[in-house]
C-alpha positions in Angstrom: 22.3 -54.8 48.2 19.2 -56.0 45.6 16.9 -54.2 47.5 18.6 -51.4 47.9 19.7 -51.1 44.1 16.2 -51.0 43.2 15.1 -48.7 46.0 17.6 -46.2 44.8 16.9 -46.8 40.9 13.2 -46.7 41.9 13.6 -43.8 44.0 15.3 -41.9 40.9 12.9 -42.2 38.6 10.2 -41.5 40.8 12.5 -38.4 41.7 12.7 -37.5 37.8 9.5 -37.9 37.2 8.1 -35.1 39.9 11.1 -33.3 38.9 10.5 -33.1 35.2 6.7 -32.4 36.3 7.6 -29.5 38.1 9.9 -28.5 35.6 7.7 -28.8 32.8 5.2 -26.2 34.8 8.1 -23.9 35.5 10.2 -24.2 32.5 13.2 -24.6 34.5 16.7 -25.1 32.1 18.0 -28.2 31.7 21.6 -27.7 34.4 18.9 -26.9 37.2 17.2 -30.5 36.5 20.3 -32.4 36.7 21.1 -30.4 39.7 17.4 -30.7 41.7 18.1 -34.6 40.6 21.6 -35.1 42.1 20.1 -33.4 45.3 17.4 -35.4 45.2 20.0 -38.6 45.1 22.1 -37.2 47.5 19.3 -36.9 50.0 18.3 -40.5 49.5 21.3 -42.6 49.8 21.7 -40.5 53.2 18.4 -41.9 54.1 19.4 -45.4 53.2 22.6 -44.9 55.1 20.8 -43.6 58.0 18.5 -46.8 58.5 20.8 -50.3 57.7 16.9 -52.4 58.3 16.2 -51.3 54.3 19.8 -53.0 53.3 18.5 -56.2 54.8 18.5 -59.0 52.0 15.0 -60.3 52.1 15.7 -64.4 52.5 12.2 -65.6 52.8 12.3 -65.5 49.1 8.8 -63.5 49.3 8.5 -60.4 47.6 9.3 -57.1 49.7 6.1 -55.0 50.3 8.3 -51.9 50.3 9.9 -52.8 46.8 6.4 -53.9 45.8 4.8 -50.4 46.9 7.5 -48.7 45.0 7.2 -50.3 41.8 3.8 -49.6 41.9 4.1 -46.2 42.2 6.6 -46.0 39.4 4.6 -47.6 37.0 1.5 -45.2 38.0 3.9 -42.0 37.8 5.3 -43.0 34.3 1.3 -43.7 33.0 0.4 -40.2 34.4 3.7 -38.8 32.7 2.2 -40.7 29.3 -1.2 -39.3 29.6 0.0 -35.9 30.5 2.4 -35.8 27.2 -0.7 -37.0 25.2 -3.2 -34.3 26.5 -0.2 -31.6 25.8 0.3 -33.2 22.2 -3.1 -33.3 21.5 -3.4 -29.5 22.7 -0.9 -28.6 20.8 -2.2 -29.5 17.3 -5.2 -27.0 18.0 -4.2 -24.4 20.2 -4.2 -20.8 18.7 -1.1 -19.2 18.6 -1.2 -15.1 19.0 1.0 -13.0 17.9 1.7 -9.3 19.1 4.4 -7.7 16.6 4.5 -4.6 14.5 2.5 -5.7 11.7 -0.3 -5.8 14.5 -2.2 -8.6 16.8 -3.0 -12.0 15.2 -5.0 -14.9 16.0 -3.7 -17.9 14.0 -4.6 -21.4 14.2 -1.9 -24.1 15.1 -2.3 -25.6 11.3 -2.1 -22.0 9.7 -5.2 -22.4 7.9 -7.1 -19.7 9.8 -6.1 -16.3 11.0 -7.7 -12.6 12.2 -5.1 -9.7 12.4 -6.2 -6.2 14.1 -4.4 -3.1 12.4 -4.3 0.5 12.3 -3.2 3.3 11.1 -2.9 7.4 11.8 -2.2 10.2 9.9 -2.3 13.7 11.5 -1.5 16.8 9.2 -0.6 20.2 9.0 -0.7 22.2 5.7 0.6 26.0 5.8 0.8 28.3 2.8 3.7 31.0 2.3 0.9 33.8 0.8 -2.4 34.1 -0.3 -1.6 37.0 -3.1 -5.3 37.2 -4.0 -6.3 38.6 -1.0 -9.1 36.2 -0.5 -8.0 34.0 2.6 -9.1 31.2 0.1 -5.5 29.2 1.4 -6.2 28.6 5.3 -3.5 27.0 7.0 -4.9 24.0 8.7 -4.7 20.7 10.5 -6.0 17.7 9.6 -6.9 14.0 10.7 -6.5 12.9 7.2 -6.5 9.3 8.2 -7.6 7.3 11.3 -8.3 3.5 10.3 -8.8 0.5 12.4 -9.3 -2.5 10.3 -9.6 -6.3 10.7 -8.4 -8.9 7.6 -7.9 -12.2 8.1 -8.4 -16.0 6.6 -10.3 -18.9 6.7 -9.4 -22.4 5.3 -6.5 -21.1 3.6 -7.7 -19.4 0.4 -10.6 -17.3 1.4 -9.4 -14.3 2.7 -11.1 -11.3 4.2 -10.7 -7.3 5.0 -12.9 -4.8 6.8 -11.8 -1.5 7.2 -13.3 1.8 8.3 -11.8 5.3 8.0 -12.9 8.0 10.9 -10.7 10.7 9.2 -11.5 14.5 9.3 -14.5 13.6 11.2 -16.2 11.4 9.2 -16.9 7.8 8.9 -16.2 5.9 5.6 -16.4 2.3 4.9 -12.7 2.4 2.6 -12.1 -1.4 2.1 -15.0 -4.0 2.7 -14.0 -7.3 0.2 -13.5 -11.4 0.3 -10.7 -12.6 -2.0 -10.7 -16.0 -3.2 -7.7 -17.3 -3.9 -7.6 -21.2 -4.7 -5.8 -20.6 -7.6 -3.0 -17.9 -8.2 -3.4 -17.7 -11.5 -7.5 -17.1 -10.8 -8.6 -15.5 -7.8 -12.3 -13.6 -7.1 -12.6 -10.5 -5.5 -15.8 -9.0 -4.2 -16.5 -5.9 -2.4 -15.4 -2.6 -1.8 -11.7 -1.8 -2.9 -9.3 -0.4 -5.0 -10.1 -0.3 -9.0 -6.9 -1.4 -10.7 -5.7 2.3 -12.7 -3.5 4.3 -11.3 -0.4 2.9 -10.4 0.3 5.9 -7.5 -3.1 5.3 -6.3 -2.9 1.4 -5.8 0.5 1.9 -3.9 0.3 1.6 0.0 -2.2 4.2 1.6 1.1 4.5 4.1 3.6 3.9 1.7 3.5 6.9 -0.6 6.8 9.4 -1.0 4.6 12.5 -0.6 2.1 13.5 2.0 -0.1 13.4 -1.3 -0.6 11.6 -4.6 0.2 13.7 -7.8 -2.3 14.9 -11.0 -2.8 11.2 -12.9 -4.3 9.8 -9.3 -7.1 12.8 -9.7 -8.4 11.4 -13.2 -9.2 7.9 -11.6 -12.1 6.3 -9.8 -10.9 5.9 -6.2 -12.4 2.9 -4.4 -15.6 1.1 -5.5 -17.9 -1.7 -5.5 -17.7 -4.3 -7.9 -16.1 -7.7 -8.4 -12.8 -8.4 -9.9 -10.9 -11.4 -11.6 -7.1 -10.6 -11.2 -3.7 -13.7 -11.2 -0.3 -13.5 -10.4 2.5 -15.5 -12.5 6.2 -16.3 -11.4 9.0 -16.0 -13.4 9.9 -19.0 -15.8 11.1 -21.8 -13.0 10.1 -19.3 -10.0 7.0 -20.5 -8.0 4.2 -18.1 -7.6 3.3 -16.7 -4.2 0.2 -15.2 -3.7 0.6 -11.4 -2.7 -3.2 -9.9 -2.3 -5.4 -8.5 -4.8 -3.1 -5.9 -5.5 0.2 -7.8 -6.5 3.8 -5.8 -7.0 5.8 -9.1 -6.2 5.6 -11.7 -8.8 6.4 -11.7 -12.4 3.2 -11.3 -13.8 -0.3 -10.0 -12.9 -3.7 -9.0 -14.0 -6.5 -7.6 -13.0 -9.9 -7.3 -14.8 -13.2 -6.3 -13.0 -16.8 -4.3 -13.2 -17.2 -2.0 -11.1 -20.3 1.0 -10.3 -18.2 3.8 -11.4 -16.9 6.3 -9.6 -16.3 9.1 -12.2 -12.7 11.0 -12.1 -11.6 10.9 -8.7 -14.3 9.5 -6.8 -14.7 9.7 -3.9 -14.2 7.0 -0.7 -18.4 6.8 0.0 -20.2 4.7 -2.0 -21.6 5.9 -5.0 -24.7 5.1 -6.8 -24.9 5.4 -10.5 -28.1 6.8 -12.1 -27.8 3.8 -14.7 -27.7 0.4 -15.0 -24.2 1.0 -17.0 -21.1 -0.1 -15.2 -17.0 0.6 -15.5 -15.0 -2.0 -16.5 -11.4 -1.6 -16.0 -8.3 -3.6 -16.3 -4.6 -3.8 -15.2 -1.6 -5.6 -16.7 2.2 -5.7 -14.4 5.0 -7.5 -15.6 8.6 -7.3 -13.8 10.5 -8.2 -17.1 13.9 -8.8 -15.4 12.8 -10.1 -11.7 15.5 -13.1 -10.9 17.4 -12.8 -14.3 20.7 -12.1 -14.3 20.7 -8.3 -14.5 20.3 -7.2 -11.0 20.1 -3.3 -11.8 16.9 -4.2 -13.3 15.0 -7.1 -11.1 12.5 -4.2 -10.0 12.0 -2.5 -13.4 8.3 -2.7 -12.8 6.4 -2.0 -16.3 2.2 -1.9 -16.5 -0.7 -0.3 -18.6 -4.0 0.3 -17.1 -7.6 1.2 -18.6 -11.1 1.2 -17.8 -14.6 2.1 -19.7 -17.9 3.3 -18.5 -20.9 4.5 -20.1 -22.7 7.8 -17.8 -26.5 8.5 -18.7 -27.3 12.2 -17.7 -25.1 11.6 -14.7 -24.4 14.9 -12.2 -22.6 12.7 -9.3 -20.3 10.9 -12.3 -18.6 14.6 -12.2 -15.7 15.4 -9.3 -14.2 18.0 -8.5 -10.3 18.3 -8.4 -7.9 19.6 -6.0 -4.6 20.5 -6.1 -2.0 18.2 -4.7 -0.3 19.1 -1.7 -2.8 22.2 -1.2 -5.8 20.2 -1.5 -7.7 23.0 -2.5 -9.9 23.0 -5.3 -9.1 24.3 -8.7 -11.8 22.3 -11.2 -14.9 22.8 -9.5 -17.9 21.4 -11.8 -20.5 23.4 -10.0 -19.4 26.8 -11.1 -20.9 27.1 -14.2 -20.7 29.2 -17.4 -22.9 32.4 -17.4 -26.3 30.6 -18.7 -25.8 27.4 -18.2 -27.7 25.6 -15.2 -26.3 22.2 -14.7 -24.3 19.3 -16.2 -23.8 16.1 -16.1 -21.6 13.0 -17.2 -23.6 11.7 -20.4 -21.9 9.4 -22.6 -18.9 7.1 -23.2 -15.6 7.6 -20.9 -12.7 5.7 -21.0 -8.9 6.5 -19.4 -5.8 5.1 -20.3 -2.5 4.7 -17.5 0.7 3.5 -19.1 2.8 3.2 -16.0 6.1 2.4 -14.6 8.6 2.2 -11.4 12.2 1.1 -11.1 14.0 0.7 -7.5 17.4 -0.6 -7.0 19.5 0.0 -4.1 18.8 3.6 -2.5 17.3 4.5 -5.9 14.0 4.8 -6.9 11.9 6.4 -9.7 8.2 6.1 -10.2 6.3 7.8 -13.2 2.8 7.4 -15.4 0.4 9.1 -17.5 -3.0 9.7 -17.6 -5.8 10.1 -20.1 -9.5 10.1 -19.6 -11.9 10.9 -22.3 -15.6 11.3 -21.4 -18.6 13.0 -22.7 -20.2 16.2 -21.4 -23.6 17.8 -21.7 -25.3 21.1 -20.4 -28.6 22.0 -19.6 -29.8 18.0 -20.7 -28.5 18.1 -23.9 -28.4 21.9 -24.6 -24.4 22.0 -25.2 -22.7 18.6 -25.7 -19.1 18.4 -25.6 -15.8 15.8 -25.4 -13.6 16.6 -22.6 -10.4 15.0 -22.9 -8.3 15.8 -19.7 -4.5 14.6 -19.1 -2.3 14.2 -16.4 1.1 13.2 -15.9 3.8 12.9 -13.1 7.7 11.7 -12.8 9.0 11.4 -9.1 12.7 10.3 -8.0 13.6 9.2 -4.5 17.0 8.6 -2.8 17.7 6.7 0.3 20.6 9.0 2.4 21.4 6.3 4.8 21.7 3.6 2.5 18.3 1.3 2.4 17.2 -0.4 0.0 14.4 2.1 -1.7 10.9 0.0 -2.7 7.7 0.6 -3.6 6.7 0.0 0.0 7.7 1.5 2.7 11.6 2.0 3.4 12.8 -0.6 6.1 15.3 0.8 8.6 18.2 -0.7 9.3 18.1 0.0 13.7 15.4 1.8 14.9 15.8 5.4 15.9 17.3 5.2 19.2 19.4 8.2 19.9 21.2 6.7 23.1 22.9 4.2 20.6 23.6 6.5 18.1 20.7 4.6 15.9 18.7 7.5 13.5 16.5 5.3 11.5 16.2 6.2 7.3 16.5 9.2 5.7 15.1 9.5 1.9 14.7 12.3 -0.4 12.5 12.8 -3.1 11.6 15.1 -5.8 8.7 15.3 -8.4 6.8 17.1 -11.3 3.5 16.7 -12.0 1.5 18.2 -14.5 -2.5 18.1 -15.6 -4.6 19.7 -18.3 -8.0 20.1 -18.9 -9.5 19.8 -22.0 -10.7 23.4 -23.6 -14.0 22.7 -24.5 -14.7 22.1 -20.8 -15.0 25.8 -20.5 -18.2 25.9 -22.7 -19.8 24.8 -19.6 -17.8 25.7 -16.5 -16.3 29.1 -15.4 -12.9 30.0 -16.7 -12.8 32.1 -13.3 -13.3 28.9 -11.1 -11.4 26.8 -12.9 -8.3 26.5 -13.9 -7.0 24.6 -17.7 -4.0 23.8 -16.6 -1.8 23.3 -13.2 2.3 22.7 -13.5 3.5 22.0 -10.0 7.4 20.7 -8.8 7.4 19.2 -5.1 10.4 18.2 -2.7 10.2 15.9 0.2 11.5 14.7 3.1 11.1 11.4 4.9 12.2 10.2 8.3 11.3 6.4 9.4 11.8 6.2 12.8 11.2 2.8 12.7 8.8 0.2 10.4 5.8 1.6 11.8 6.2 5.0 12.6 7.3 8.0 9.7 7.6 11.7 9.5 7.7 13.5 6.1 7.7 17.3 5.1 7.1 18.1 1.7 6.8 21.6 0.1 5.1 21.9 -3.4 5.0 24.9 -5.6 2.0 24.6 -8.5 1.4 27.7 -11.2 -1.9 27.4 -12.7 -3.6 28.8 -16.1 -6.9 30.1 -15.7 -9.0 30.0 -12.8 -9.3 33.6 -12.0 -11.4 36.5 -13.5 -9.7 39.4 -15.9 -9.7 41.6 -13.2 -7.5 39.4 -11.3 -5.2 39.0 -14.9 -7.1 35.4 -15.6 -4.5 33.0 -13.8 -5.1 31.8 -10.2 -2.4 33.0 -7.9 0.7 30.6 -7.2 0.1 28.2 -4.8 3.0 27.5 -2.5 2.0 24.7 0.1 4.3 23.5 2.8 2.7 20.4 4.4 4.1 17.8 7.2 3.0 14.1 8.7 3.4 12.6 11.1 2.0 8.7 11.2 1.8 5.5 12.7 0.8 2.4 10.7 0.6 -1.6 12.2 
C-alpha cells in the first residue's frame, strides 16, 4: 500500500498543480478547484482500483521506476509553478494599471509615481432675449459651442506634474492651460506656463463648476489666463497634514499664491498676449479656511481671501478690453468707440486691482461673494488727454441644494444617478445673484457715452440639474438695467437687457 500512498499523494499534487495552472489562467473561484480536484481524485483511485499490478509491494528493495518517474515530475511541476509565480511577481511591480472611470482614462504606474489622464469637456449653449426695444436687432438669439476641450495632465516621479489643454470652442482654437507644477514641497511649489492668474475668486473656480452659465461683473475687471511663472503653498490646519491640491488650492487651511505674469489688461482674453513693454503684472492671492476641522462645523468651509495684482502699461492699445454683459454677452464698454475727436487710446501707466473675496457652504447652503477694484491709467491721442479710470465691480450669489446635497465650491455630487426607472432624479440646486459694475466717469473723456455704458445693475436666477457627476443642465435668466450707453435721441440709457440662456454639458 506504500506505493500506492505515494502514487495517490503524487498523483494529487500533480493534479493541483495543473489545476491551479488552469485556474490561475481562467480565474476560476475557489469551490470549482476543490471540486475539479476531488474529480480528479475520484478518477484516480478508480484507476488504481481497476489495475491491482500498481498495488504490488515492490520487494526487491530497488526503487520503483513508476514512483521514480512520478517524483520527478512533481518536483519539475512545483519549479515551473515557482518560476511562474516569480515572473507574475516581478510583472506585477511594473505593470501599468489603467483606469476608465468618470474622471476620465488613466495610465498609472504600478508604484504611483507616474501617471497620464485624458479628459474632456463640452459646453453647448443657447442664449434667447425677451425683446430688443431699440429696434436695432443688436440682441440675436443664438447658439453657441462655448466650450469643447480635450486635454491631457498627468505626473512624473511624483512631484512634477503636467497639463495641456486646448479649447476648439465657437470655432476657434486656443491654447487655455499649457503649465508644469513643481511640487516637492507643499509649502513651495513652481508653476510655469500658461494658466490662471490668482484674482478673482469666481474666475479661479472650476471652468465646469460655476452656478451660472456665466461669471458675474468682478470676473470682467481681471486678467484671464496668462503666461508667467508662479510661487504658490498650501498649509494644513494646526495638527492636520497638508495634501497637495493643484496650483489652485480650495482644500487646505492655508494658501498662497504670488507670480509675474505678461499682463493681460481687464479681462483678457484666452490667446496669448504680447505686451508692448518690457513691464510685467505681478499679482498675488492669500486663502485661509479659518474654522476647517475646529469644532464649529457650520463654519469648516467659511472660505476667506484677498487678492491683488500690479502692472505698469507703456502706450499699450491691446492692454484695453472690451466688456460684455454677463449672461447676454454682449458688449456694453467697447474701447474702440471713441469720443468725437479723439483717435485712439491706449493703457499708459500704473494699474493695480484689488479682490477681497469670500465663500461659505455648509449642508445644501451655499453663498459666494467679492469685490473688485482696478485702477489704471488712460491716455488719448499719445498723451493728448490723460486720465485715471477707476472701475468697480461687485457680486453676491446664494445657492440652495433642493434634494439635499452637500453644496461646494465644486460641482454638486449626486447622491444616485438620474435613472428614471428607479425613481433616481439626480440634484436639483437653486441659485440667485446680484451683480453690479461701474465705470469710472472720466472714462467718458475718451470713449462714447452712446457706446458705452457707466453703469450696469443686473439680478439673475438659475437652475441646475446634475444628472450625474459628469453630465449637468442649467437655465438661468438674468435681467441687467444699464446707465448710459445710448445717444439722447434714444433717452441716453441702453435698453434693458433680459437674457434667458441654457447648458447643457458634459465634463470627465
Amino acid at each position: 500500500m506504500k506505493n500506492q500512498n505515494r502514487l495517490l499523494l503524487a498523483a494529487a499534487i500533480n493534479g493541483l498543480l495543473s489545476v491551479a495552472g488552469v485556474d490561475s489562467a481562467i480565474a476560476d473561484d475557489k469551490d470549482l478547484k476543490i471540486d475539479r480536484l476531488e474529480k480528479r481524485l475520484r478518477l484516480l483511485e478508480e484507476r488504481l482500483n481497476a489495475n491491482p499490478g500498481l498495488n504490488t509491494p515492490n520487494n526487491s528493495g530497488k526503487p520503483d521506476p513508476v514512483v521514480q518517474a512520478l517524483d520527478q515530475k512533481i518536483k519539475i511541476l512545483e519549479r515551473q509553478n515557482e518560476v511562474s509565480k516569480e515572473i507574475a511577481l516581478e510583472a506585477s511591480k511594473t505593470a501599468p494599471k489603467l483606469e476608465v472611470s468618470n474622471k476620465g482614462v488613466s495610465f498609472t504606474s504600478a508604484d504611483g509615481d507616474h501617471s497620464v489622464r485624458l479628459r474632456a469637456s463640452i459646453q453647448g449653449d443657447e442664449r434667447f432675449f425677451m425683446d430688443d426695444p431699440s429696434g436695432s436687432g443688436s440682441l440675436n438669439n443664438r447658439f453657441d459651442l462655448k466650450q469643447a476641450r480635450i486635454w491631457l495632465e498627468g505626473r512624473f516621479w511624483k512631484y512634477n506634474d503636467f497639463k495641456i489643454m486646448p479649447d476648439f470652442g465657437n470655432g476657434s482654437t486656443i491654447l487655455a492651460d499649457a503649465y508644469i507644477d513643481l511640487h516637492y514641497w507643499n509649502g513651495a511649489a513652481l508653476n510655469v506656463g500658461k494658466q490662471k492668474t490668482p484674482l478673482s475668486l469666481e474666475r479661479l473656480q472650476g471652468d465646469t463648476d460655476g452656478m451660472f452659465v456665466e461669471r458675474a461683473y468682478p470676473t470682467y475687471l481681471a486678467s484671464n489666463r496668462d503666461n508667467g511663472i508662479k510661487l504658490h503653498g498650501s498649509f494644513g490646519a494646526p495638527g492636520r497634514k497638508t495634501e497637495y491640491a493643484g496650483p489652485i488650492d480650495f482644500k487646505n487651511f492655508a494658501t498662497y499664491e504670488v507670480g509675474v505674469f505678461n499682463g493681460g489688461g481687464d479681462n483678457g482674453a484666452l490667446d496669448n498676449y504680447k505686451p508692448s513693454g518690457d513691464d510685467k503684472e505681478v499679482a498675488g492671492r492669500l486663502w485661509i479656511h479659518p474654522f476647517q476641522n475646529s469644532s464649529i462645523n457650520v463654519l469648516d468651509n467659511l472660505g476667506l481671501g484677498v487678492a491683488a495684482s500690479y502692472d505698469h502699461a507703456q502706450n499699450d492699445a491691446a492692454h484695453l478690453n472690451n466688456i460684455k454683459s454677463a449672461t447676454g454677452q454682449n458688449t456694453i464698454v467697447d474701447y474702440s468707440k471713441l469720443k468725437t475727436g479723439f483717435t485712439s487710446i491706449a493703457a499708459d501707466g500704473e494699474h493695480y486691482r484689488i479682490y477681497p473675496q469670500a465663500y461659505w457652504y455648509t449642508g445644501p447652503y451655499g453663498l459666494l461673494g467679492e469685490y473688485a477694484l482696478s485702477s489704471q491709467q488712460l491716455t488719448g491721442d499719445a498723451g493728448r488727454t490723460h486720465i485715471k479710470q477707476d472701475n468697480s465691480a461687485w457680486q453676491i450669489q446664494a445657492s440652495y441644494v433642493l434634494t439635499g446635497e452637500n453644496n461646494t465650491f465644486q460641482s454638486v455630487k449626486p447622491r444616485a444617478a438620474f435613472n428614471p426607472s428607479k425613481g433616481q432624479w439626480g440634484a436639483l440646486q437653486f441659485a440667485a445673484r446680484w451683480s453690479e459694475l461701474s465705470i469710472d466717469k472720466s472714462t467718458f473723456q475718451l470713449l462714447s457715452t452712446s457706446s458705452s455704458v457707466s453703469q450696469a445693475t443686473a439680478w439673475a436666477l438659475g437652475f441646475n440639474w446634475y444628472l450625474n457627476n459628469n453630465t449637468r443642465l442649467m437655465a438661468d435668466y438674468e435681467d441687467t438695467r444699464f446707465t448710459g450707453g445710448a445717444s439722447a435721441a434714444a433717452g441716453g440709457n441702453r435698453p434693458e437687457e433680459k437674457a434667458f440662456a441654457t447648458r447643457l454639458q458634459i465634463v470627465f
